[in-house]
C-alpha positions, 0 to 999 in steps of 0.5 A: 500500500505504501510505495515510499514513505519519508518522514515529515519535517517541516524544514524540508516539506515547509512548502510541500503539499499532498493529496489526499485520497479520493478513494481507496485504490491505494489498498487495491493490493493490500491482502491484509491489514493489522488491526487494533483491539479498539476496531475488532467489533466493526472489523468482525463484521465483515472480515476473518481474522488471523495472526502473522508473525512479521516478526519471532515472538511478535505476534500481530492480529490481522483483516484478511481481504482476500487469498490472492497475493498483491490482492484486496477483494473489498475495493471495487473497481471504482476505487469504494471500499465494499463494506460499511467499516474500513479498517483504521490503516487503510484510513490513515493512508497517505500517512503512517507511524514508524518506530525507529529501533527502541524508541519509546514513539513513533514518528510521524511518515508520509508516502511520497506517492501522495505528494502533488502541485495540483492547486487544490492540493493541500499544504503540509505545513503553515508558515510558521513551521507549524502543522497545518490543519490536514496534517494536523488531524492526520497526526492526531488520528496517528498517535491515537492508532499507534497507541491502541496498536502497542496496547494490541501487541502487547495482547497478541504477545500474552496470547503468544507466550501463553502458548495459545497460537499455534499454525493454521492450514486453511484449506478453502475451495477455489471457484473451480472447485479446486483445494487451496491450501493458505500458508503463513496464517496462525489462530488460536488454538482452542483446546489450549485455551481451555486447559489454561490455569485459572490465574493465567486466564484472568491475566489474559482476561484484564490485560484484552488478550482473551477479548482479541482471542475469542474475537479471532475464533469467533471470526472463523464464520467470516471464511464463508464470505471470503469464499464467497467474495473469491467466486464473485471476483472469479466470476468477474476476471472471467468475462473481463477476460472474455470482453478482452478476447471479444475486443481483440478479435473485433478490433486487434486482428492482423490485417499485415499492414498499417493504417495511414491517413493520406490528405 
């Protein structure tokens, strides 16, 4: 989703501007997304949920938007999400918080892909050095996420160390019928959960982390619709490619030599 992210500096960005989005097809080939404790009702909804682990020991909770590499099954082609609820970091999109190596905050990014001189682009920065109000709500909205999140990772990782996760072989069945087995995805393990000691369970319990862990299990019944979406998509990539052979033999044939207009 994000091409090149800088971080921002009023010094070098004083007379910079960007543009914000006007749609979501800067998530077109976002597969999943982490999400944060305080959205996980409004993402059940709509979205399965797995843990990943982009890195040892960390666990991270995370909104499946589809099976297919490089690929978001909820942004229609006109660029509008396909559900009511979008996920906090596809919202944050042009900006993000990045932590540098054992920094106590993160600080605030921007994708340079946002960067523009159309004239109804907005300032970054006001004249003083200070924020300007697009950015200054972007960096409000940041600080709040990048809060929730840390408090979500520190959930995640109780479940990790508590012994609760454990490799999930999904298999779904593709629109042709076909097994297709899903690599690299983790969900609680249930059984674990409730052997767990009483004392440990209500540590999880006032920490969030048994909240995240049923939410997990509870969003298994969101597989269905992913499957679901996967054949509507399917279904659609194969008259787009039909049309496409239609068009090619109607107007690409080769007649073995060059048009030309001659005055």
């Amino acid at each position: 989703m994000y091409q090149h992210l800088v971080v921002l500096n009023a010094e070098h960005h004083r007379q910079q501007r960007f543009t914000p989005p006007r749609d979501l097809s800067h998530a077109r080939g976002l597969m999943s997304a982490e999400i944060v404790a305080a959205e996980v009702a409004q993402v059940l909804a709509s979205f399965p949920l797995a843990f990943l682990y982009p890195q040892p020991e960390q666990p991270m909770l995370a909104a499946l938007f589809s099976l297919e590499q490089d690929r978001n099954w909820f942004v229609l082609p006109d660029g509008r999400w396909a559900v009511t609820y979008i996920p906090a970091l596809v919202r944050a999109w042009p900006f993000a918080l990045h932590w540098p190596p054992n920094a106590e905050s993160g600080v605030l990014c921007i994708d340079e892909a946002a960067f523009s001189d159309e004239p109804d682009a907005e300032l970054l920065f006001d004249d003083q050095g200070g924020d300007a109000p697009a950015l200054a709500r972007a960096r409000t909205f940041a600080n709040q996420y990048g809060k929730d999140l840390q408090a979500t990772r520190r959930a995640t990782r109780r479940l990790h160390e508590a012994g609760l996760i454990t490799p999930w072989p999904l298999k779904l069945q593709r629109p042709d019928g076909q097994p297709s087995a899903i690599e690299g995805l983790w969900h609680l393990d249930e059984a674990a959960l409730k052997q767990l000691p009483a004392a440990t369970l209500a540590d999880l319990c006032t920490s969030g982390a048994l909240g995240l862990a049923y939410a997990q299990l509870l969003s298994h019944a969101r597989l269905e619709n992913l499957q679901k979406t996967a054949a509507i998509h399917a279904t659609a990539d194969e008259k787009k490619q039909q049309l496409d052979e239609q068009m090619q033999g109607l107007f690409g044939g080769n007649d073995g030599g060059s048009l030309t207009f001659d005055f």
